[in-house]
N, C-alpha and C positions, 0 to 999 in steps of 0.2 A: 423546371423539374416538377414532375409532380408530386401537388400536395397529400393524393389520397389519405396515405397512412397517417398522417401527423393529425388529423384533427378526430380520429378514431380513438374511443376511450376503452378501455378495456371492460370488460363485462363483469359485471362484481358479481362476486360468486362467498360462500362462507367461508373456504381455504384464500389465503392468500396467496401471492403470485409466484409460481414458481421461479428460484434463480436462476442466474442465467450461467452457461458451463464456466464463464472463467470464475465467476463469484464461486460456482461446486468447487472447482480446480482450487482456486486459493485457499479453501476451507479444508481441503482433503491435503493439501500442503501442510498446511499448518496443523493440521490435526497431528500429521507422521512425525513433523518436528517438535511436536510438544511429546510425544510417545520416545521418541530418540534421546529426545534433552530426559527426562524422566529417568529412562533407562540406563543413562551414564551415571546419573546421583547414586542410582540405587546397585550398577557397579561397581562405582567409590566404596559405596558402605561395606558391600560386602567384600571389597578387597582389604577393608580395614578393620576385618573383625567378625563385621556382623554374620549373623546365623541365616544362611538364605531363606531358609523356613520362613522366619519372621519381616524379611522385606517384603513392602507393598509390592506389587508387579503391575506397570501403568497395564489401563486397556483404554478400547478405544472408545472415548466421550461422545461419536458424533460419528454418524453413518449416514452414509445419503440415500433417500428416501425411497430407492427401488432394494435398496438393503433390508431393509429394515421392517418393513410393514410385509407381513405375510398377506392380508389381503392385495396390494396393488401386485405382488409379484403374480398370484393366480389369475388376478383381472388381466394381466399382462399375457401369462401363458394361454388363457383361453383365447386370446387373439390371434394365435399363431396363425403365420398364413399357411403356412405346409403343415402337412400329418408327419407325424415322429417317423424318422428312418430306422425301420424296425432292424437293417441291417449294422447301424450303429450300436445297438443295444447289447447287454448282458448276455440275454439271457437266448438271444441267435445266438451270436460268438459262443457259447455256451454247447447247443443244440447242433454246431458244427463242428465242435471237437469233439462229442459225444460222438457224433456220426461217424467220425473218424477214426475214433477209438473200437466201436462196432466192427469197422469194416476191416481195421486191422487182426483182430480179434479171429475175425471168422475169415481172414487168410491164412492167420496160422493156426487155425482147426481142420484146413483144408491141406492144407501141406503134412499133418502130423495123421 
């Protein structure tokens, strides 16, 4: 077998090493079960009284890091390899029921 990759060091950089998916995955596990387990306590209370107003409501402690940082998500989009499908967008869909609205419009100015 070859050795290539094994005696390869990784390139030290000031961020550390990004995890790996299943360390993400276990983390994004565990994050939903501490959110769950939270939200049963603070169901008990307010079954037993309390004013929901005043219970805490868990959020979420820990987001993974394409969440979370506005700059890596734009570094992200300005990589995009295709151009936006302008046919998926608002404000076509929008620009085609206008049209449609129009043409219905000026059929029944035509008829009357």
């Amino acid at each position: 077998m070859s050795q290539r990759h094994r005696a390869v060091e990784a390139p030290s950089s000031s961020k550390p090493p990004k995890p790996t998916k299943e360390e993400l995955r276990a983390q994004a596990h565990g994050e939903r079960h501490r959110i769950h387990a939270e939200l049963q306590g603070v169901a008990n209370e307010v079954s037993q009284g309390l004013d929901p107003d005043d219970a805490h409501e868990p959020a979420a402690a820990w987001k993974p890091e394409h969440r979370r940082d506005g700059e890596v998500a734009k570094a992200l989009d300005s990589k995009r390899s295709r151009p936006l499908r302008h046919w998926k967008m608002k404000m076509w869909k929008r620009r085609s029921a206008r049209r449609q609205a129009r043409a219905t419009a000026m059929r029944l100015d035509d008829e009357s």
